[in-house]
C-alpha positions in Angstrom: 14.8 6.1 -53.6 14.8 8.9 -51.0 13.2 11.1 -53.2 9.9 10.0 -51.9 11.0 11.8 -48.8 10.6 15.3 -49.5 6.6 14.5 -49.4 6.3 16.2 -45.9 3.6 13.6 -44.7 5.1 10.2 -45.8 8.4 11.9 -44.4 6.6 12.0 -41.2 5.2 8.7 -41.4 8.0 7.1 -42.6 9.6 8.3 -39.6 6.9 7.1 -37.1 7.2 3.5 -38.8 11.1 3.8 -38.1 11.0 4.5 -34.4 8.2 2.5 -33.6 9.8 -0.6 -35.3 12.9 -0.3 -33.7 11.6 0.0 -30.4 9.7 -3.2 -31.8 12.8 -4.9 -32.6 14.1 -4.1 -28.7 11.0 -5.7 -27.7 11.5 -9.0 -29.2 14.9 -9.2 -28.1 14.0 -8.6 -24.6 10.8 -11.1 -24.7 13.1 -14.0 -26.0 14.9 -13.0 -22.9 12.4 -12.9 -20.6 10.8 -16.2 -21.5 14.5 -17.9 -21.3 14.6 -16.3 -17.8 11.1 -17.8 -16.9 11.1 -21.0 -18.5 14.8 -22.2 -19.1 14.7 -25.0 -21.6 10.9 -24.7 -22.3 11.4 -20.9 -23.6 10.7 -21.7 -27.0 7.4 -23.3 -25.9 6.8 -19.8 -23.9 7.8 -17.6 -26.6 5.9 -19.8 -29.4 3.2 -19.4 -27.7 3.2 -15.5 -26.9 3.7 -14.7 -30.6 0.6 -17.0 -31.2 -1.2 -14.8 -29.1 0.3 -12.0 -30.9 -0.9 -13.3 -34.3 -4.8 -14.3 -32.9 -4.6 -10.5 -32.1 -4.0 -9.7 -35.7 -6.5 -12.0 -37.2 -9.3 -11.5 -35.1 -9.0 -7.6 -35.2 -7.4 -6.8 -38.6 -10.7 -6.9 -40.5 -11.9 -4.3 -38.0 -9.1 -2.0 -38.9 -10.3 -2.1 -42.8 -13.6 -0.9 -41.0 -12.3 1.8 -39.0 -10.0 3.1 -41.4 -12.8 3.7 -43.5 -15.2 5.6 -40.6 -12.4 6.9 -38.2 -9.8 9.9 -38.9 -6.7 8.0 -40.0 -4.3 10.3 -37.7 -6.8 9.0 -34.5 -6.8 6.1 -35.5 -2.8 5.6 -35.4 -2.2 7.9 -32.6 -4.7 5.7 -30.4 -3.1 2.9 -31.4 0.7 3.9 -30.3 -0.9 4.7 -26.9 -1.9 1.6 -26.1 1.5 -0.1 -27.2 3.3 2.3 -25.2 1.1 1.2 -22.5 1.7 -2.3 -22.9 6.0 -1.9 -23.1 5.9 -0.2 -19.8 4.3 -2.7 -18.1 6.0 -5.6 -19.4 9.4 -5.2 -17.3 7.3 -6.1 -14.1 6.1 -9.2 -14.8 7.0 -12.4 -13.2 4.7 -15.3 -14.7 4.3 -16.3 -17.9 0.2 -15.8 -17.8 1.6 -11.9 -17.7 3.6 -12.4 -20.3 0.7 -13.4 -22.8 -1.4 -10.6 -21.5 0.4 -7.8 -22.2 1.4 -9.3 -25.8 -2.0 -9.7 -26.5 -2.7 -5.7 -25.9 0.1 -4.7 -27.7 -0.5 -6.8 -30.8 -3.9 -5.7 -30.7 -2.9 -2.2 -30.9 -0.1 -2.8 -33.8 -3.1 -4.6 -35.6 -5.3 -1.9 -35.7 -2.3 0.6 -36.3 -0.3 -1.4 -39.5 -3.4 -1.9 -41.9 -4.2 1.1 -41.5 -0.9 2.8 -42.1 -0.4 0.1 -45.0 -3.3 2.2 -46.8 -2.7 5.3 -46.1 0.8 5.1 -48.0 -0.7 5.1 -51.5 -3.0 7.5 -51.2 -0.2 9.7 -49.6 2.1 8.4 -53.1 -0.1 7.9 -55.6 2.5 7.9 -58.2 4.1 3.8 -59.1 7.2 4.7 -59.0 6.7 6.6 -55.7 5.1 4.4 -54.5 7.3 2.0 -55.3 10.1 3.6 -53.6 8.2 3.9 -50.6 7.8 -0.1 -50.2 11.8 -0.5 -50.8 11.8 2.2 -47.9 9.1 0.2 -45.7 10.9 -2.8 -46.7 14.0 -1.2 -44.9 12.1 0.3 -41.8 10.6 -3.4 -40.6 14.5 -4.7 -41.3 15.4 -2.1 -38.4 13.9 -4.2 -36.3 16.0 -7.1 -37.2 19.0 -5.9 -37.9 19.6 -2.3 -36.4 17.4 -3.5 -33.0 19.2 -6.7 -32.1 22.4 -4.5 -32.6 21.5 -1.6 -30.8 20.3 -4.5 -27.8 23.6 -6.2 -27.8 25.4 -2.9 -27.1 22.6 -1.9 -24.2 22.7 -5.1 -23.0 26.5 -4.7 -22.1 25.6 -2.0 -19.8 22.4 -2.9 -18.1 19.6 -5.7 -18.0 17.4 -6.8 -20.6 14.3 -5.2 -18.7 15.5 -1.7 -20.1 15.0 -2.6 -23.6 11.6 -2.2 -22.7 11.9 1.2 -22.1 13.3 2.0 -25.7 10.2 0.1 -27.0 7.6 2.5 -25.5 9.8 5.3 -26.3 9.6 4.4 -29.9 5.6 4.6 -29.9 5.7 7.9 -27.8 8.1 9.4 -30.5 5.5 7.5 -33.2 2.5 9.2 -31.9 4.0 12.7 -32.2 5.6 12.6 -35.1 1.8 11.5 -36.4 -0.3 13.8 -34.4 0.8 17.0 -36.2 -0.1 15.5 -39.8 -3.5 15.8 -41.9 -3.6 12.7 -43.9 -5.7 11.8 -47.2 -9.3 12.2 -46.7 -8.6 13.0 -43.5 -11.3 16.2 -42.6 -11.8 18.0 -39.4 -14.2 17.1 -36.7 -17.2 19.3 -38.1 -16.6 17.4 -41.4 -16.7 14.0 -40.0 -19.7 14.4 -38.5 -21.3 15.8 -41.6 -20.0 12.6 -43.8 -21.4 10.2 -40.7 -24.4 11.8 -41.4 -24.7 11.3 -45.0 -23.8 8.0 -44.4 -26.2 7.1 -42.3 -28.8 8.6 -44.8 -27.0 7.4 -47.6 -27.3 3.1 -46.2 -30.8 3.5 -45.1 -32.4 4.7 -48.4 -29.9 2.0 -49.8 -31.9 -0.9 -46.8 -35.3 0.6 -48.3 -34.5 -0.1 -52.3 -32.3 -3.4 -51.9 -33.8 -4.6 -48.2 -30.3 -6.0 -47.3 -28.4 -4.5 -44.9 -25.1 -3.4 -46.4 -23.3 -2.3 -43.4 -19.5 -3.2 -42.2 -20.3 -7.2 -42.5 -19.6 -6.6 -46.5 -16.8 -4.2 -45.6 -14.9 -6.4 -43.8 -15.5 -9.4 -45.9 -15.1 -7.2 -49.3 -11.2 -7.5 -49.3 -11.1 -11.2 -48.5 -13.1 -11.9 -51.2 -11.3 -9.9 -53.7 -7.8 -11.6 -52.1 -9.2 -14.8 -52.5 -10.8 -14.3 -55.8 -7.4 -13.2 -57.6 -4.6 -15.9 -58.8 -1.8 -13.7 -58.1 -2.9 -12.7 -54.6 -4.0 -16.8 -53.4 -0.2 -17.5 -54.6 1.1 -14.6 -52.2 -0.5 -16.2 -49.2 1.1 -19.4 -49.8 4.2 -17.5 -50.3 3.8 -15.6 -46.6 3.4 -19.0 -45.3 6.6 -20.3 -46.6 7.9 -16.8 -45.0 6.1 -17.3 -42.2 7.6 -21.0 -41.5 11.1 -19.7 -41.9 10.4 -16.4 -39.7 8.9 -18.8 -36.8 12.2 -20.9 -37.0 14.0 -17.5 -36.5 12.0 -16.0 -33.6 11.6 -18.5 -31.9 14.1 -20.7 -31.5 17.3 -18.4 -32.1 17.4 -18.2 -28.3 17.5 -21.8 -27.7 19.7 -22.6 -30.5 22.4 -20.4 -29.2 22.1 -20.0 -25.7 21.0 -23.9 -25.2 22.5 -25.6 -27.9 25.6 -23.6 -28.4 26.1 -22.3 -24.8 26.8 -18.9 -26.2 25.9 -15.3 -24.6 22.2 -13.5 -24.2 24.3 -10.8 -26.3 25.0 -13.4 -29.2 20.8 -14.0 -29.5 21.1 -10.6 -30.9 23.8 -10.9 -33.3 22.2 -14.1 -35.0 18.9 -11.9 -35.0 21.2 -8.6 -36.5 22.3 -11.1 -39.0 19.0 -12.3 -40.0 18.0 -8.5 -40.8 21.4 -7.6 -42.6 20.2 -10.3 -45.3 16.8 -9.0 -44.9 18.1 -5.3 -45.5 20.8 -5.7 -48.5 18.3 -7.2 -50.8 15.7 -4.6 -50.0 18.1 -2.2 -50.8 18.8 -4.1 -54.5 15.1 -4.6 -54.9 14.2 -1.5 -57.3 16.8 -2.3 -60.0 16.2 -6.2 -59.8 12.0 -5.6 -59.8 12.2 -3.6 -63.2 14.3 -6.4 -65.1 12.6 -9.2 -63.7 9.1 -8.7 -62.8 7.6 -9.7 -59.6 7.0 -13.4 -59.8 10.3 -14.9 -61.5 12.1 -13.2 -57.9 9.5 -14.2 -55.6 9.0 -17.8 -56.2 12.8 -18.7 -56.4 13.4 -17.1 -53.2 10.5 -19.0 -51.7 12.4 -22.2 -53.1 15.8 -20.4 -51.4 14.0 -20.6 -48.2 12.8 -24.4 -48.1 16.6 -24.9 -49.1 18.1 -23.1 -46.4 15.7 -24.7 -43.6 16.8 -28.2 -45.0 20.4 -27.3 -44.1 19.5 -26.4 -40.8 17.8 -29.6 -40.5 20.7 -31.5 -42.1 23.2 -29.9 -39.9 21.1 -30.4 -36.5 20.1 -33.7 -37.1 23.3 -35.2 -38.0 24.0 -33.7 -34.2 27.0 -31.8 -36.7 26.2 -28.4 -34.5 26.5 -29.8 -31.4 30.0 -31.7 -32.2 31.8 -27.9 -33.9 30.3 -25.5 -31.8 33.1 -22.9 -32.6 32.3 -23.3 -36.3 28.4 -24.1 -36.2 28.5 -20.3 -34.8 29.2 -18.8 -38.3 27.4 -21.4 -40.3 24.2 -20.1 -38.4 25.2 -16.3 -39.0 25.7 -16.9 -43.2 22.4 -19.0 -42.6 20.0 -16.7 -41.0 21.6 -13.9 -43.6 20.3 -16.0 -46.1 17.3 -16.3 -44.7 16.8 -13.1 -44.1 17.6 -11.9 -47.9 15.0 -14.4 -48.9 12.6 -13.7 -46.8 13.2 -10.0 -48.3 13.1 -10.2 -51.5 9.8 -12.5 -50.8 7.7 -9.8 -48.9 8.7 -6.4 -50.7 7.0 -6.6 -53.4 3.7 -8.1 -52.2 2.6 -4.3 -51.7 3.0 -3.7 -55.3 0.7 -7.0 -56.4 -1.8 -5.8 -53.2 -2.1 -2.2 -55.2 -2.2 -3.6 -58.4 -5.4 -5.8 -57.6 -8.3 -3.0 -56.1 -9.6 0.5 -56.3 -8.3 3.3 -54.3 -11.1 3.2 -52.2 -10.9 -0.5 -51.6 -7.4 -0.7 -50.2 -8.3 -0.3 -46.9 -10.1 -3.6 -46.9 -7.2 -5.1 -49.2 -4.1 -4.9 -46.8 -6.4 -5.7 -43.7 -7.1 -8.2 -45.6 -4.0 -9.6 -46.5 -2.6 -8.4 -42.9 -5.3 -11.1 -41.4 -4.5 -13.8 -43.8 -0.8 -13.5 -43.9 -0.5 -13.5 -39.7 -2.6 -16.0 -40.0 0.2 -18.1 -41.2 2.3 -17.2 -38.3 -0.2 -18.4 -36.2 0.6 -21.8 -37.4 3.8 -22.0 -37.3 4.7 -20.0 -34.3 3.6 -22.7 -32.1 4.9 -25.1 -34.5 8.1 -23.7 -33.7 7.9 -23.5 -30.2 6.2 -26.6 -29.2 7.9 -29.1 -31.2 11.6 -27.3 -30.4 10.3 -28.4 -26.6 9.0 -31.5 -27.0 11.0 -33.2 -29.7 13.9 -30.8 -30.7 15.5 -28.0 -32.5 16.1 -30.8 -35.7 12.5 -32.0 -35.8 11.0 -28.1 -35.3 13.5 -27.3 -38.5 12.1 -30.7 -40.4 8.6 -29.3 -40.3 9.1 -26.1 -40.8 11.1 -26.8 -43.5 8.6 -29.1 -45.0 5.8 -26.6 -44.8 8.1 -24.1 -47.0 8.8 -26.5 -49.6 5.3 -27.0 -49.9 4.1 -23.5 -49.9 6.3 -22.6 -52.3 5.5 -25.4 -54.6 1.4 -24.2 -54.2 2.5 -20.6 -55.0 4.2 -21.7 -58.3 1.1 -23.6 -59.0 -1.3 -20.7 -58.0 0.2 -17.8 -59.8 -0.1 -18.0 -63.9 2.8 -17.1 -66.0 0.4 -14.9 -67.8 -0.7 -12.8 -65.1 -3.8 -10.7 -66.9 -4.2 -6.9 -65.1 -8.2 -7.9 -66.0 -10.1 -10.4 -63.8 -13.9 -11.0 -64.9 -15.9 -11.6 -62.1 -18.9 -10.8 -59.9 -20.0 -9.3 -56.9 -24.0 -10.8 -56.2 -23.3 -10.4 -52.5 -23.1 -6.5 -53.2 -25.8 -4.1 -53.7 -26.1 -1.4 -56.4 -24.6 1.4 -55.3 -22.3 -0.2 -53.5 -18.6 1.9 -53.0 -16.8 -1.0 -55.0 -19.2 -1.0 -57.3 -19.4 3.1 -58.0 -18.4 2.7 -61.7 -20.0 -0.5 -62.8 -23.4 -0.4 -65.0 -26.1 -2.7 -63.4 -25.5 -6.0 -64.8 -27.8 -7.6 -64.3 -28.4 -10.2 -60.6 -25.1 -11.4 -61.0 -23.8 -7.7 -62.2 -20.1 -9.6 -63.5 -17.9 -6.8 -64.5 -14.1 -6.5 -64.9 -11.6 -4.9 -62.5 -8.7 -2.8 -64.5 -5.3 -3.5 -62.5 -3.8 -0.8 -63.2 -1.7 0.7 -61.0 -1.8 4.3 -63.3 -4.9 4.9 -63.2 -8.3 4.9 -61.1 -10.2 1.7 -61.1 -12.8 1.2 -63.4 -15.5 -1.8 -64.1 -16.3 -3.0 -67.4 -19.2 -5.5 -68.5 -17.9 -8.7 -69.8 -18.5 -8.7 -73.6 -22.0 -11.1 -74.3 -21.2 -14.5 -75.8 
């Protein structure tokens, strides 16, 4: 698995992902603090609704990442991006009302959604190879459970020796040490200044002969919708957005209302909010870890769909043991029934997201994964901008036990939908068409014309370039 590694570029990129989410991880810590400290009992409301805010930021503006990844230099593009967080985390240690609060979340989260899609992309074309690439998803798999296991650790042992305002101070050290380990790096299709201008140029040329013979206006309207419509188009794809939802209803539950849970409902220390967020990520980490082996003998969807169902189970115990008012009555042992629950949890919600990359690669051309992840970066947060206020609002208003009913409810659901959506049979050839898309379009650079409708077939194939095909004539 750490093979991948001695690629000098994903090296350095896997590196920047590392540091940046762990400063990340700091962050959240600190903001469940922060809200606590602002709103008392109502800080799941507070922090419901920041990461709302957060995930608004990622749906409006991850489209426009698909877009600029495909007109800006990549290494800009990411370096900008860590600037502006690091902006954001020094500021947020000065706040002292809760408008702040959602102010300075809403910058950062619009940096980190410019920055992920387009690292997402930039991963395969650095490892083109599967298995490589491959390998590098286990690795990213790990790198976002830093933040949930190695952060909340690393914030319990700072938090021992000074206030929960530093923690900041490690997150915008993470993006500084981000940006630099970037900045020296030439990436894929990445050409100097001279060269960008040059291709700008072309382009320009190339879209208004292309307005003259199709008079349609191509621009990035049909780049930004592209990878939606290729998401929603595929079975395999519509069943991995109900699965992020039923990770995205467990993952609220987590986020949100750990803080509450154990410094509310089990009177425990701001040091313990990190431990039950550490344990979440240990889960989260050990079956990343297992994934490779487990992915080669059992294929993608007979792990993901079970785990989905592993997560609906484990919310219903939390409901069961909250609404039975069971926690509340053993506090001393509710405290490691939580610990073993959020590591299951977490292991599920692994072994649920790390291979979506794979089925993302497997379903669009090289030159249309750009549009793919921002696609599926939109979609997905989108989910957790339902249930992050779901979370938060009904842990205020009605309780920990109803939030954990609904939540719960929603990732039964989902999962069911994804089990529905996803064929046994999952063909790597789709048949479909593209009217919305001129000739000439990028997508459409190895299809024949056919016809109004041109319907051709995508290959899925992860080994080779994509290619179009006409369907056969009936």
């Amino acid at each position: 698995m750490l093979s991948v590694l001695r690629d000098r570029t994903y090296r350095h990129l896997f590196l920047a992902q590392t540091v940046a989410l762990t400063g990340t991880g700091l962050a959240t810590v600190a903001l469940a603090l922060l809200a606590y400290d602002l709103a008392g009992g109502q800080a799941a409301a507070v922090l419901g609704t920041a990461l709302a805010l957060k995930m608004t930021a990622y749906v409006g503006l991850a489209p426009l990442a698909g877009v600029l990844a495909r007109r800006m230099p990549r290494r800009t593009l990411l370096v900008g991006a860590d600037l502006v967080r690091l902006l954001a985390a020094l500021v947020l240690p000065f706040v002292g009302r809760v408008w702040q609060v959602y102010a300075l979340v809403l910058l950062l989260q619009a940096a980190s959604a410019v920055f992920t899609p387009a690292f997402q992309a930039t991963i395969p074309r650095v490892l083109p190879q599967e298995g490589d690439y491959t390998r590098a998803l286990t690795l990213s798999r790990l790198a976002y459970d830093l933040e949930s296991l190695a952060s909340p650790v690393l914030a319990a042992a700072l938090l021992a020796l000074m206030p929960y305002g530093w923690l900041f101070a490690g997150t915008a050290a993470g993006f500084l040490l981000s940006a630099l380990l970037v900045l020296p790096l030439r990436l894929p299709a990445e050409a100097d200044d001279s060269d960008c201008d040059r291709d700008r140029d072309r382009d320009r040329e190339r879209d208004r002969d292309r307005d003259l013979r199709h008079r349609r206006p191509p621009g990035p309207a049909s780049a930004r919708v592209l990878g939606v419509r290729v998401f929603l188009a595929t079975p395999r794809l519509r069943a991995l957005l109900a699965l992020d939802l039923a990770v995205a209803a467990a993952g609220a539950l987590v986020l949100v209302d750990t803080v509450v849970l154990v410094q509310g409902g089990l009177g425990r220390s701001a040091g313990d909010v990190s431990l039950a967020l550490a344990a979440y990520g240990a889960g989260s980490m050990t079956v990343a870890l297992l994934l490779p082996r487990v992915l080669g003998r059992t294929g993608d969807r007979a792990l993901m769909l079970p785990a989905a169902g592993a997560l609906a189970a484990a919310l219903g115990l939390l409901t069961a043991g909250l609404a039975s008012g069971w926690a509340g009555a053993h506090p001393t042992a509710a405290w490691p029934a939580l610990l073993a629950l959020w590591l299951c949890l977490g292991a599920a919600t692994s072994a649920v997201l790390t291979p979506g990359g794979r089925l993302l690669r497997r379903s669009a051309a090289a030159t249309d994964l750009p549009g793919l992840f921002a696609a599926h970066f939109s979609l997905s947060h989108g989910c957790w901008l339902l249930t992050y206020p779901l979370a938060g609002w009904l842990a205020s208003r009605a309780g920990l036990a109803a939030s954990a009913a609904a939540l719960g409810a929603v990732a039964l659901a989902a999962a069911l939908a994804a089990a529905r959506l996803w064929p046994r049979r999952d063909p790597e050839e789709l048949a479909h068409t593209h009217p919305e898309l001129p000739v000439g379009h990028p997508h459409m650079a190895d299809a024949p014309d056919g016809g109004p409708a041109r319907v051709h077939v995508h290959a899925f194939r992860i080994d080779a370039l994509h290619r179009h095909w006409p369907t056969p004539a009936r």
